[in-house]
VEXDREN-2710 file (C-alpha; in Angstrom, 1 decimal):
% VEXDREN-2710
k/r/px/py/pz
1/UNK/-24.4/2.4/-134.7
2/UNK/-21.0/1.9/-132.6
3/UNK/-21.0/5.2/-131.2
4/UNK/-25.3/4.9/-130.2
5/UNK/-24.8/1.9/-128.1
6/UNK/-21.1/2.6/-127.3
7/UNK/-23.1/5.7/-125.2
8/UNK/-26.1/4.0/-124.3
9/UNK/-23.7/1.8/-122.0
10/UNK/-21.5/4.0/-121.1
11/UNK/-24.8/6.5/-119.6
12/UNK/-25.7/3.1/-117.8
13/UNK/-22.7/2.1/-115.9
14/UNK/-21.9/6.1/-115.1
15/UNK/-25.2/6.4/-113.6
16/UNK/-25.2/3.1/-111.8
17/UNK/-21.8/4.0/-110.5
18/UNK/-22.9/7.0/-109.3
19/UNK/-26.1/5.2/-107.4
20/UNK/-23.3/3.3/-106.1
21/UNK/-21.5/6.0/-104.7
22/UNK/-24.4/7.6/-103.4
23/UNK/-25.3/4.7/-101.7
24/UNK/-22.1/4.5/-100.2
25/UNK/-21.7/7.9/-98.7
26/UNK/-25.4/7.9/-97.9
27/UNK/-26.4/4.8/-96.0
28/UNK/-23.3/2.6/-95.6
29/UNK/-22.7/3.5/-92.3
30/UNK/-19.5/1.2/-90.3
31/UNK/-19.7/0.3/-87.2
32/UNK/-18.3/3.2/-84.9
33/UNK/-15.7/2.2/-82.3
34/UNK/-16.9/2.2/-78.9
35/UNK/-15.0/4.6/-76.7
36/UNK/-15.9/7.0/-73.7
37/UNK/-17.7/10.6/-73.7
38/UNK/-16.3/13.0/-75.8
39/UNK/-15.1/16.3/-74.1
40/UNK/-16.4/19.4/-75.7
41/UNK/-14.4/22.9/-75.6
42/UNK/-15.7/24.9/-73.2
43/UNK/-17.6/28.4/-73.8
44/UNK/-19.3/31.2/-72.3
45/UNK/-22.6/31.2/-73.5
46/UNK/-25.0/30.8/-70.6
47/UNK/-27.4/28.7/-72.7
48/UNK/-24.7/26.2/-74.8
49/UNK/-23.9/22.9/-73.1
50/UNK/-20.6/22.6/-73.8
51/UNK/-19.2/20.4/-70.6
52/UNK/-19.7/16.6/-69.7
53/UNK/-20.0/15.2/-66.7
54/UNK/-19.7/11.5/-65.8
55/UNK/-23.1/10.7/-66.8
56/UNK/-25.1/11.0/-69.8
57/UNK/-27.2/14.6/-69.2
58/UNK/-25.8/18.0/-71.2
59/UNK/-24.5/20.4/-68.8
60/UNK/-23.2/24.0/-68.4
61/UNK/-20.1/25.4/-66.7
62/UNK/-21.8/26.5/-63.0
63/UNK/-21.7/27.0/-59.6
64/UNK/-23.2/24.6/-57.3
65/UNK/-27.0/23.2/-57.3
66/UNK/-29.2/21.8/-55.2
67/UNK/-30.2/18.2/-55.4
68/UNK/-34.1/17.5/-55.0
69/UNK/-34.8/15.1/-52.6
70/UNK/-36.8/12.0/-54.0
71/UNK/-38.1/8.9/-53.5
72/UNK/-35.5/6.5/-53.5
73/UNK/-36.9/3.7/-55.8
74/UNK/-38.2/4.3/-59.4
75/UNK/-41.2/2.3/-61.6
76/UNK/-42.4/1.9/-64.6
77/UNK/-45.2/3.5/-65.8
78/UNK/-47.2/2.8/-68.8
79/UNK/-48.9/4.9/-71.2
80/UNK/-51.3/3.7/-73.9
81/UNK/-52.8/5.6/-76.7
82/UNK/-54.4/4.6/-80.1
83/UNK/-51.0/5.6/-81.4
84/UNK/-48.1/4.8/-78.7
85/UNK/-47.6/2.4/-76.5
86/UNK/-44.9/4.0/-74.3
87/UNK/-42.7/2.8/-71.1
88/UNK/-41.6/5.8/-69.0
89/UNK/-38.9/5.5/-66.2
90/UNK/-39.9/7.5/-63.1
91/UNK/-36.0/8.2/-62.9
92/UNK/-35.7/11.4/-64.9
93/UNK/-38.9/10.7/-66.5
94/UNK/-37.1/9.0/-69.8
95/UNK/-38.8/6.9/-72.1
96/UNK/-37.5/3.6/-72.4
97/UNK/-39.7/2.0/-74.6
98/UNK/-42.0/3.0/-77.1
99/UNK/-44.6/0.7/-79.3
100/UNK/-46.5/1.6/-82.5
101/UNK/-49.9/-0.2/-82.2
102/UNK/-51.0/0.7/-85.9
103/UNK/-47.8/-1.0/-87.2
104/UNK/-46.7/-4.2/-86.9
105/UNK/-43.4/-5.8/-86.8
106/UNK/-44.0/-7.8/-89.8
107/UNK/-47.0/-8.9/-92.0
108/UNK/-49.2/-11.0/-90.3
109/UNK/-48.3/-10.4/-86.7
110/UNK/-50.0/-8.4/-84.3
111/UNK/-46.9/-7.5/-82.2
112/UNK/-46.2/-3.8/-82.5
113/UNK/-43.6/-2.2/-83.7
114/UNK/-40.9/-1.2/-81.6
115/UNK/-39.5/1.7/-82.1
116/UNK/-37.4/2.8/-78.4
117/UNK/-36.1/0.2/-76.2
118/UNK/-33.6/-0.5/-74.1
119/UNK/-33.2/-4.5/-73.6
120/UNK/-30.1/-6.7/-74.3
121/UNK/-31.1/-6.8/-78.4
122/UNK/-31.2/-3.0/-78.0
123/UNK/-30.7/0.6/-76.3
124/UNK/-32.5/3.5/-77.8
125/UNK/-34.3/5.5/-75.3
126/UNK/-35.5/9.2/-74.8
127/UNK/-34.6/11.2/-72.4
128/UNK/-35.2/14.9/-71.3
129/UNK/-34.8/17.0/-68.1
130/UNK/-33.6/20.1/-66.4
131/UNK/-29.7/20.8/-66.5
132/UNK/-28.0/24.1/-66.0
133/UNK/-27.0/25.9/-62.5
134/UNK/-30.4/24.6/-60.6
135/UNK/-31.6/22.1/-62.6
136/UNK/-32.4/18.8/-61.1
137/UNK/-30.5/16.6/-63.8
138/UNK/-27.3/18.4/-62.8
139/UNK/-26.2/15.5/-60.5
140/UNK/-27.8/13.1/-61.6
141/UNK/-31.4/12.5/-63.0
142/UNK/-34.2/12.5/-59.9
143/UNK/-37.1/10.3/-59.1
144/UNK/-40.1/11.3/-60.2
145/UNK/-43.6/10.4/-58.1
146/UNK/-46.3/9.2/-60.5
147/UNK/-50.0/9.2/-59.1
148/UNK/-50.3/5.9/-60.9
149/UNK/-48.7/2.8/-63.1
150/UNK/-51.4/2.8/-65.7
151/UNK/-52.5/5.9/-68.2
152/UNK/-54.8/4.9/-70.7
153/UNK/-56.3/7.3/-73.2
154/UNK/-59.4/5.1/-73.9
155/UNK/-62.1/7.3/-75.4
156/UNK/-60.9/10.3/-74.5
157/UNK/-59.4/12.7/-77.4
158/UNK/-56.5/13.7/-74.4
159/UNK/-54.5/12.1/-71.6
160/UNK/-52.5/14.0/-69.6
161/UNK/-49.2/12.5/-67.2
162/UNK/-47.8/14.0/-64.7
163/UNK/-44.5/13.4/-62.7
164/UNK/-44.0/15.0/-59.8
165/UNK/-40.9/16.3/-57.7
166/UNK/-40.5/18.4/-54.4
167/UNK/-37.3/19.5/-53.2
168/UNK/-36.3/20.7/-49.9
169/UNK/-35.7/24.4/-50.7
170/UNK/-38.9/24.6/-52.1
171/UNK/-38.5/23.8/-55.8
172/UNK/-41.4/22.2/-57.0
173/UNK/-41.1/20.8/-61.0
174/UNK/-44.0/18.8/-63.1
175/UNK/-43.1/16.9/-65.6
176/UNK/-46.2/16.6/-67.7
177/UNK/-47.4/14.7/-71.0
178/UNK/-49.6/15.2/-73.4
179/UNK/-51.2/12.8/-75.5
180/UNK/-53.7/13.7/-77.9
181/UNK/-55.5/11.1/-80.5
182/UNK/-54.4/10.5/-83.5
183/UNK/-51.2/11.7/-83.6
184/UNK/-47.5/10.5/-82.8
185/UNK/-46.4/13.4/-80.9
186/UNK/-46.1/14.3/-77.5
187/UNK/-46.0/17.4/-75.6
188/UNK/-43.4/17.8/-72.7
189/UNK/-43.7/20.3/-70.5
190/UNK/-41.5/21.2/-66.9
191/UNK/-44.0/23.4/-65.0
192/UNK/-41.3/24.6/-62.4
193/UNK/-42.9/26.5/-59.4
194/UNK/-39.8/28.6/-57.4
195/UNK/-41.2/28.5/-54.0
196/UNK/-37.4/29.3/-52.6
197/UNK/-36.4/33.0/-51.7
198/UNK/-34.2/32.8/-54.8
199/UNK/-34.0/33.2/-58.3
200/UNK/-33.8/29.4/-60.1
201/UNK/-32.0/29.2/-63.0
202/UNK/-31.3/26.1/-65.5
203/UNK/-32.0/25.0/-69.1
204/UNK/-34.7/22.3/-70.6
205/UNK/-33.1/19.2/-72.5
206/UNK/-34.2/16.5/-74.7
207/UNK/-31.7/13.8/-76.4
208/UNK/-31.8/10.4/-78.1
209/UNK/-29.1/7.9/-76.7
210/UNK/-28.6/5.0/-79.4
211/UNK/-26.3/2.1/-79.7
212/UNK/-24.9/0.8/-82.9
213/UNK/-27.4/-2.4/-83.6
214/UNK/-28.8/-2.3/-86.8
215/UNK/-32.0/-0.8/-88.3
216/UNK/-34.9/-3.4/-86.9
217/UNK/-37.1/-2.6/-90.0
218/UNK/-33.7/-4.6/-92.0
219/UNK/-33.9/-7.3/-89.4
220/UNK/-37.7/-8.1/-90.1
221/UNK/-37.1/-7.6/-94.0
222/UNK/-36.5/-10.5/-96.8
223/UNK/-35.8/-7.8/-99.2
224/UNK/-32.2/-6.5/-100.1
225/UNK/-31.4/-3.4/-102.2
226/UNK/-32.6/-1.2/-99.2
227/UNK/-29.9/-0.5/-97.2
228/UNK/-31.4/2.9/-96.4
229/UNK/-30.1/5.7/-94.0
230/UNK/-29.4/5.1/-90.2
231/UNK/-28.4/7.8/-88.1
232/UNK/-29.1/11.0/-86.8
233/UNK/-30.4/14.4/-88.9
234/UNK/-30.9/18.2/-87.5
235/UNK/-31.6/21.5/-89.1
236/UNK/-28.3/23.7/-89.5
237/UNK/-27.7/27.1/-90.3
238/UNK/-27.0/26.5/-94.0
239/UNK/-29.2/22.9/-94.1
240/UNK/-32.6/22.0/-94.0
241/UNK/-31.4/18.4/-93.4
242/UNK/-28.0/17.6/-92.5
243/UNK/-27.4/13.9/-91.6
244/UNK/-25.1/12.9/-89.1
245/UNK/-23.8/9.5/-89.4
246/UNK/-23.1/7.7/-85.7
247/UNK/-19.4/7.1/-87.2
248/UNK/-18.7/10.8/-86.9
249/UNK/-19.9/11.1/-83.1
250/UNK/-16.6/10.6/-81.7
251/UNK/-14.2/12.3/-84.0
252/UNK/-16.2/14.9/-85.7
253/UNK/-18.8/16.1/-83.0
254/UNK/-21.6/18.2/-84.3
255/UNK/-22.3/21.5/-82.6
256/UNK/-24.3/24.4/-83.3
257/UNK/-26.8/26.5/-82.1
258/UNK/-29.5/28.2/-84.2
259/UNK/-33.2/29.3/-84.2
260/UNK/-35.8/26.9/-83.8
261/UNK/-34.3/23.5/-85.4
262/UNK/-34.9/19.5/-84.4
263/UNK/-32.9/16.5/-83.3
264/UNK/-33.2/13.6/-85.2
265/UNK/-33.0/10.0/-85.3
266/UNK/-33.7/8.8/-88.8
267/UNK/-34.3/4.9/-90.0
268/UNK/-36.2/3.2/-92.3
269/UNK/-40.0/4.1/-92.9
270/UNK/-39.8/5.7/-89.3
271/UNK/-38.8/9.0/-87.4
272/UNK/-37.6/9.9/-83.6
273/UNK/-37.3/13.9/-83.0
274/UNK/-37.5/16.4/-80.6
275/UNK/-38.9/19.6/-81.4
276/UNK/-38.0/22.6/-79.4
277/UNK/-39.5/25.9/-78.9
278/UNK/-39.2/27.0/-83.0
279/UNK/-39.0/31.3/-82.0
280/UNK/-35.7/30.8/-79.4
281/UNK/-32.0/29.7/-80.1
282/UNK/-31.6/26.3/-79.3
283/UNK/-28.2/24.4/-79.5
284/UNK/-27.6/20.9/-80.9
285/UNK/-24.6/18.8/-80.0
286/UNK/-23.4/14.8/-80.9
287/UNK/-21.0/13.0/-78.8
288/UNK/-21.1/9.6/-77.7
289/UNK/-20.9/8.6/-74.0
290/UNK/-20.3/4.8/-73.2
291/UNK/-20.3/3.9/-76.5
292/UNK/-23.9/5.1/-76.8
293/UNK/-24.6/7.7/-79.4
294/UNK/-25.9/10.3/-78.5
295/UNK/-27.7/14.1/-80.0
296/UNK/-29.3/16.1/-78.1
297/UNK/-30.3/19.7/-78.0
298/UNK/-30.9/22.4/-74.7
299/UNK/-32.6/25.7/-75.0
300/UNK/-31.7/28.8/-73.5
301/UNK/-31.3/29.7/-69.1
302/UNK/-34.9/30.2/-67.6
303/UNK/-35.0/32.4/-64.5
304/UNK/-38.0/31.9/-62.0
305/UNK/-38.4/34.2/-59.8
306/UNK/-39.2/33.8/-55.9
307/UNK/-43.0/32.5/-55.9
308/UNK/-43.2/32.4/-59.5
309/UNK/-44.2/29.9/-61.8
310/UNK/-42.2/28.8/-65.3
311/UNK/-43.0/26.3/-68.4
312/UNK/-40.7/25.5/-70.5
313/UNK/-40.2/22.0/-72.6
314/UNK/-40.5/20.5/-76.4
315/UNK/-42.4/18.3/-78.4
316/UNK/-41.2/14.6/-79.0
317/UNK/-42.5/12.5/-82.2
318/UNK/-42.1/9.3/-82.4
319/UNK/-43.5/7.8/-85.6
320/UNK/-44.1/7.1/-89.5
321/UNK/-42.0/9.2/-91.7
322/UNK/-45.2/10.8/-92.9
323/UNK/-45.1/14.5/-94.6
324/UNK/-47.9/16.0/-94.0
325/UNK/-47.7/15.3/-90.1
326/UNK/-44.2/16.1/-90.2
327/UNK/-43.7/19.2/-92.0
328/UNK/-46.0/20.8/-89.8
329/UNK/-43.6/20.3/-86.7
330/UNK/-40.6/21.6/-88.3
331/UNK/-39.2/23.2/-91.2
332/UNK/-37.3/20.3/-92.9
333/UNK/-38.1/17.7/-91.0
334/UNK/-40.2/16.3/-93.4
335/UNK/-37.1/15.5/-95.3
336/UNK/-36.2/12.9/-92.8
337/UNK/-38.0/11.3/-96.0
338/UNK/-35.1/10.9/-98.1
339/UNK/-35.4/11.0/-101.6
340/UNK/-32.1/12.0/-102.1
341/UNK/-30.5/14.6/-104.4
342/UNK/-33.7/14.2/-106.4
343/UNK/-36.3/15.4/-103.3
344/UNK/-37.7/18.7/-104.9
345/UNK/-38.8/16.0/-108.2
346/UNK/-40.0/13.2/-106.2
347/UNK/-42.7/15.1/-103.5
348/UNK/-44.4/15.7/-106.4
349/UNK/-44.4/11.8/-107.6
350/UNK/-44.9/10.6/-104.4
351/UNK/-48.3/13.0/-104.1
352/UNK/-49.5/11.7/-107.7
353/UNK/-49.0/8.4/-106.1
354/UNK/-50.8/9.5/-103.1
355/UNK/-53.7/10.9/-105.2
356/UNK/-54.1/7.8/-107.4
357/UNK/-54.2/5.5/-103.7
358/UNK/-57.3/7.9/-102.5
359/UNK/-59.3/6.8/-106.0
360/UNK/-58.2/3.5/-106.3
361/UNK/-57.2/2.2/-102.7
362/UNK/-54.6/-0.6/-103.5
363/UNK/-50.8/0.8/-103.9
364/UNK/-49.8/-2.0/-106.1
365/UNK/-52.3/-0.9/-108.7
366/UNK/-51.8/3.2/-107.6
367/UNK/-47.5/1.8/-109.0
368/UNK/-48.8/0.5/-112.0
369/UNK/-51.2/3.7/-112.7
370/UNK/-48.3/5.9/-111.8
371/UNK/-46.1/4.3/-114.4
372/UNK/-48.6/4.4/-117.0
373/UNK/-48.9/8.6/-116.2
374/UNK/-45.2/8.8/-115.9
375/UNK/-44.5/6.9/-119.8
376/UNK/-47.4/8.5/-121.4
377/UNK/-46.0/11.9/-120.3
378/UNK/-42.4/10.7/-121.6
379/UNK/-44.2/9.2/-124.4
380/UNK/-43.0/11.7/-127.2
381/UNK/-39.5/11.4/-125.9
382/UNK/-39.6/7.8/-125.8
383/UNK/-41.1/7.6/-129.7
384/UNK/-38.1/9.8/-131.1
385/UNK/-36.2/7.4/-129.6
386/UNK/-37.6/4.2/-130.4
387/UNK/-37.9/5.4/-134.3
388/UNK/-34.3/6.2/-134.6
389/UNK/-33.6/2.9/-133.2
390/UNK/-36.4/1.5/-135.6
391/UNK/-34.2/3.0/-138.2
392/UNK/-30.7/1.8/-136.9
393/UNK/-32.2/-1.6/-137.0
394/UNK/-33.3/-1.3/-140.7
395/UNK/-30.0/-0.5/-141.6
396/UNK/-28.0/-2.6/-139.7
397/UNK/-27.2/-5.0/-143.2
398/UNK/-26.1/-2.2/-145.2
399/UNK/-23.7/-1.2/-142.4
400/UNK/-22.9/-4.9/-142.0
401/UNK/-22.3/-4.8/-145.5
402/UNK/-19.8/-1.6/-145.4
403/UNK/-18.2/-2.5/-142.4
404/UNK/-17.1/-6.1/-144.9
405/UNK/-16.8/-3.3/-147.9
406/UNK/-14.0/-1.5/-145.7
407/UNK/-12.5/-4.0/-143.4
408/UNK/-9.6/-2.2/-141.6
409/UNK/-10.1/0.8/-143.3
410/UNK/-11.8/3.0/-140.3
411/UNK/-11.4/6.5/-142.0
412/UNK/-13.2/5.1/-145.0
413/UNK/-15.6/3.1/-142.9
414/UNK/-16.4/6.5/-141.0
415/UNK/-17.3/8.4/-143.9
416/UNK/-19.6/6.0/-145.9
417/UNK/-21.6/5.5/-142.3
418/UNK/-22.1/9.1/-142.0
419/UNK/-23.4/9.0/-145.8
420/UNK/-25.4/6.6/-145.4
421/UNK/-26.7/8.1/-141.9
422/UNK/-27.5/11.3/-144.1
423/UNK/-29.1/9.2/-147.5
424/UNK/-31.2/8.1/-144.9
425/UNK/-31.6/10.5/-142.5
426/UNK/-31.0/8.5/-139.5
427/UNK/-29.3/10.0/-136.4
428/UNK/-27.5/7.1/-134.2
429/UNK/-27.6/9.6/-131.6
430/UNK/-31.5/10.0/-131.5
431/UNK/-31.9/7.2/-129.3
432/UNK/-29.4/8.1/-126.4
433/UNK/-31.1/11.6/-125.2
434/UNK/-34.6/10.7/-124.7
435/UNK/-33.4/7.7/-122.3
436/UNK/-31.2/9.6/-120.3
437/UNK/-33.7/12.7/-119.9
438/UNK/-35.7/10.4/-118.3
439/UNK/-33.1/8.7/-116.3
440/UNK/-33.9/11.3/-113.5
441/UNK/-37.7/10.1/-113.2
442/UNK/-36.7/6.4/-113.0
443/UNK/-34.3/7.3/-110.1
444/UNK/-36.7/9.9/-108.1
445/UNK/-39.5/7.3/-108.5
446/UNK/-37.3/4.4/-107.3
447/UNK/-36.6/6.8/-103.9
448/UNK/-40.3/7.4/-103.6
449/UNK/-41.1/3.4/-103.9
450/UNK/-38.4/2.2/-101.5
451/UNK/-39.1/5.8/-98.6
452/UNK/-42.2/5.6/-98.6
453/UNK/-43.8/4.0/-95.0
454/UNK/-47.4/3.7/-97.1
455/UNK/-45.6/0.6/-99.0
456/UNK/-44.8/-1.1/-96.0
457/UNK/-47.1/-4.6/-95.6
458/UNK/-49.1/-3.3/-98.1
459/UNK/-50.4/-5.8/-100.2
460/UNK/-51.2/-6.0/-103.8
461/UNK/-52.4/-9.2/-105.3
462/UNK/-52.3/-12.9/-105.1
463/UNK/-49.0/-14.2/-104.1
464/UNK/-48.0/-10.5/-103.4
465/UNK/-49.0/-9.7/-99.9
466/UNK/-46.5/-7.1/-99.0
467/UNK/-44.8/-4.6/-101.5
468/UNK/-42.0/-3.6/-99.3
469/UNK/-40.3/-7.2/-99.1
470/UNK/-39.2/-9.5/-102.2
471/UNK/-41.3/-11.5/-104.2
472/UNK/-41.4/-15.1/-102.2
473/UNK/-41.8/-16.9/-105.4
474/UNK/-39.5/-14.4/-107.6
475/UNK/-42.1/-14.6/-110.4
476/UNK/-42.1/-10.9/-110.6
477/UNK/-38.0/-10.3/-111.1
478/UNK/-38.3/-13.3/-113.6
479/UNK/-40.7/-12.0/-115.4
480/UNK/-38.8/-8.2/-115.3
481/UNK/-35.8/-10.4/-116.8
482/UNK/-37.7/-11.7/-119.4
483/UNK/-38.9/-8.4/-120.7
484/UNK/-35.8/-7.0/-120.7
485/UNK/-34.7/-10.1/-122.8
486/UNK/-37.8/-9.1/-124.7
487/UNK/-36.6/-5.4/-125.5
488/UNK/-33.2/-6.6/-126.9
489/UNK/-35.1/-8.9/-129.7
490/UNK/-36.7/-5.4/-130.7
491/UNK/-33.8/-3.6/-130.9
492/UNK/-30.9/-3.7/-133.2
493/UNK/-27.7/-5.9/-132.4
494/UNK/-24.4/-4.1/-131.9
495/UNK/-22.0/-4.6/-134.6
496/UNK/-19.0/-5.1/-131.8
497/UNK/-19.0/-8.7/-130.6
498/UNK/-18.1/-7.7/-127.1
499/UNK/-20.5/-5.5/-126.8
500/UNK/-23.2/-8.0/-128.2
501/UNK/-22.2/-10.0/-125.0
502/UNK/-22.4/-7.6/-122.8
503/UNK/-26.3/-6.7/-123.7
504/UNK/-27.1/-10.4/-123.8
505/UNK/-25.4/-10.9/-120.2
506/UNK/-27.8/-7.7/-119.0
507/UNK/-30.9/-8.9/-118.2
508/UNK/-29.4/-12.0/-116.1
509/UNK/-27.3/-9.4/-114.5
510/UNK/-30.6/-7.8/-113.7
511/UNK/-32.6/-10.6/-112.9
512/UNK/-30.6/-11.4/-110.5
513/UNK/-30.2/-7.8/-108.5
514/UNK/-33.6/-7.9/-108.2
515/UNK/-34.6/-11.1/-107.0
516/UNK/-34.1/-9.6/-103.6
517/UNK/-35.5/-6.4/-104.3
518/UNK/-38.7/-5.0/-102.6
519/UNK/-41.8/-6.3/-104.7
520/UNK/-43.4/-2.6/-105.0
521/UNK/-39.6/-1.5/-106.9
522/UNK/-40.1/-4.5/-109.5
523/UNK/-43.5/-4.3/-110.3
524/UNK/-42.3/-0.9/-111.1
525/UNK/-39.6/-1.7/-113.7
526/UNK/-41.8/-4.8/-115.0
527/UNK/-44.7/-2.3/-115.5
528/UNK/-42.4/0.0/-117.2
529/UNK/-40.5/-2.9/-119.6
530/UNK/-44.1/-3.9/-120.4
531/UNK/-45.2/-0.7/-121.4
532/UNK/-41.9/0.0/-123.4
533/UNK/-42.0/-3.5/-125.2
534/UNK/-45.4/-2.6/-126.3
535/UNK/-44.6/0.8/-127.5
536/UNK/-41.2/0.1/-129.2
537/UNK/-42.9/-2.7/-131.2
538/UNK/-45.6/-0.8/-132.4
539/UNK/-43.4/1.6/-133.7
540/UNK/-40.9/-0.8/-134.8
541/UNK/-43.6/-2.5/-137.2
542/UNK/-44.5/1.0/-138.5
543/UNK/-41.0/2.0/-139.3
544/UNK/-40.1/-1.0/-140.9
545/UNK/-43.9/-1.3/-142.8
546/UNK/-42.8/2.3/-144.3
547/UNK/-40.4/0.4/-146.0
END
């Protein structure tokens, strides 16, 4: 009986620890010290931006370029689609501020979302160009002409921008969007006509350029226990997904080049990337410039010809961590979702959970169904265990009674307890494995709760109006506490005083973790306690009505 519970607690606090730690490594991300751009070594590779200049663009070792002429004052323009609401500079064409129409910044409002900005709260912006021996961001980024201040998709199913720049040696560039409906990404294109009498040669760009202000879905959330990931995320060589935390900008830069890929920005519920051409090397970089972070990635050296006419560019999302929508982009950027070590186990869960929302349209409910699927596929497991611990609890005053018999005697003790565990054909052991096999399931489905962008202001019923933030009222962590308080009445009392206390201290230890947790996680674990409580007494009465 010592040695069940003994293990029991001790596969508790080692997995907790190791939550801890993951948690740590994973999402605890310190401030990073501000500081000036970081100098890259230098290389030879025509297409790897290796050099900085004093401003923000990527640029290669060259000879010297020719600077477009352009108009001398920039403007905002605006875009609006029935899925972005986005802010574009006429300098270089970066996008300053972005909006998500179909999500709000909290429940209730009907303020968008902001997802880019750059205002004295915050700086996160998009930005692309043309770097390289001829390209116009060389310098300095150029102004762009717009034909207009206002693009509006309306009914249309596509809305195309275009900026516009001439140059005096007959370099003429486009720098067009594409917006289509119903989706979060956006094509950018730089149609570059050479009508010079020599070759032009340069490299398309795209970067994200981020302070260090925190995560705004945290800001607009009452609910703690989600302190999930904030920083950037590309596709390596050896990774699918490789996170780069801002903190390692300025003394481990990130550098590689490799086919296809994305750049990154990853935060709660939502997603900022840039998509290059998939069937070319591109290379990624980090540094920070400013005390802005910053990733970006450049393909490889276009030449156009005299009187010829090149396209070259990426695609930009800005949106939802969503999979379907995302996978379809890039390999492994869908995992911008992070699950964590568990990923390959919770896809799965999270497309059960998915399923059961399409047949009965409320998430709350689809949490509850899921759990009821998950424990009645455990439920075999979960009977072996609860019977053994039926049968601890049966014996408990007959090893009361020899643990009196014996006193200090702990040899003696030893043997007449594994006796008695073999008169009876109990196994204090049968309890421990079951719970810990499914220790993996609790964990994957906790990630899949607290990832996923479905949960987010979703409401469930009564008092419960939005599954990603606490409980106002904390009926439902109260009510979690209680059945937890619940379980221990049905299950046998350790022998070991200190021990005793410790179980009796666990559901107010628990209780209060999750008053602040998000209310879709805790109707989870209630749902679960419930549906244990129910199933442990059942057996319990059967066991003990054997007799």
């Amino acid at each position: 009986m010592d040695l069940q519970r003994t293990l029991l607690i001790a596969g508790l606090v080692v997995v907790g620890y190791l939550m801890v730690l993951q948690w740590n490594q994973d999402y605890n991300q310190p401030q990073p010290v501000t500081q000036s751009a970081q100098q890259l070594p230098a290389s030879n590779a025509p297409e790897a931006p290796v050099a900085q200049s004093a401003s923000d663009v990527p640029t290669l070792p060259g000879t010297n370029v020719s600077t477009p002429k352009a108009a001398s004052q920039a403007q905002l323009i605006t875009v609006t689609t029935d899925t972005l609401i986005l802010t574009i500079d006429t300098r270089g064409g970066d996008i300053v501020r972005a909006e998500l129409p179909k999500f709000t910044r909290t429940k209730g409002e009907t303020t968008p979302f902001v997802l880019l900005e750059n205002s004295t709260n915050r700086m996160f912006i998009s930005q692309s160009g043309l770097t390289g021996q001829d390209g116009p961001d060389r310098l300095g980024k150029p102004v762009f002409t717009a034909a207009q201040a206002q693009y509006t998709l309306g009914d249309k199913d596509e809305l195309v921008v275009d900026l516009n720049l001439k140059s005096e040696n007959g370099v003429d560039i486009t720098k067009r969007f594409t917006f289509k409906r119903d989706v979060y990404q956006v094509s950018v294109d730089y149609i570059i006509h050479n009508g010079s009498d020599a070759d032009w040669r340069g490299n398309f760009y795209a970067q994200f350029k981020r302070d260090n202000t925190e995560d705004p879905s945290k800001e607009t959330s009452n609910a703690s226990g989600m302190n999930t990931y904030l920083g950037a995320a590309v596709r390596t060589s050896d990774k699918l997904y490789e996170k780069l935390p801002f903190d390692e900008f300025s003394d481990e830069p990130f550098r590689e080049s490799i086919e296809g890929g994305y750049a990154a920005i990853v935060q709660h519920y939502f997603v900022s990337a840039w998509i290059p051409k998939q069937d070319q090397k591109n290379t990624y970089q980090t540094r920070v410039f400013d005390g802005d972070n910053i990733i970006s990635v450049v393909e490889p050296t276009v030449t156009v010809a005299p009187d010829q006419t090149a396209t070259v560019g990426g695609i930009l999302y800005l949106g939802p961590k969503n999979q379907d929508r995302l996978s379809q982009l890039a390999q492994g950027l869908d995992l911008t979702i992070d699950y964590g070590m568990l990923w390959w186990f919770a896809k799965p869960l999270f497309m059960l959970l998915s399923f059961l929302h399409g047949l009965i349209g409320n998430w709350g409910w689809s949490i509850i169904a899921l759990t009821l699927i998950v424990k009645a596929i455990f439920f075999p497991l979960s009977a072996a265990s609860y019977r053994s611990m039926a049968k601890m609890r049966k014996l408990t005053p007959k090893m009361q009674a020899l643990k009196e018999k014996y006193g200090d005697d702990r040899q003696g003790l030893s043997q007449a307890m594994m006796k008695l565990y073999k008169d009876e054909k109990a196994n204090p052991m049968g309890g421990c494995l079951p719970i810990l096999v499914q220790m993996p399931v609790f964990i994957a489905l906790y990630w899949v709760l607290l990832e996923s962008v479905e949960l987010r202001h979703a409401p469930w019923i009564l008092w419960i109006q939005d599954l990603s933030q606490m409980d106002p009222y904390f009926i439902l962590p109260l009510i979690m506490g209680a059945s937890m308080f619940a379980q221990q009445l049905l299950s046998p009392a350790p022998p070991d005083p200190m021990q005793a206390k410790v179980m009796k201290l666990m559901p107010v230890i628990f209780t209060v973790f999750f008053l602040w947790f998000p209310a879709g996680l805790v109707l989870y674990w209630v749902t679960n306690n419930l549906l244990s409580i129910t199933q442990q007494w059942y057996i319990t009465r059967k066991i003990e009505a054997e007799g």
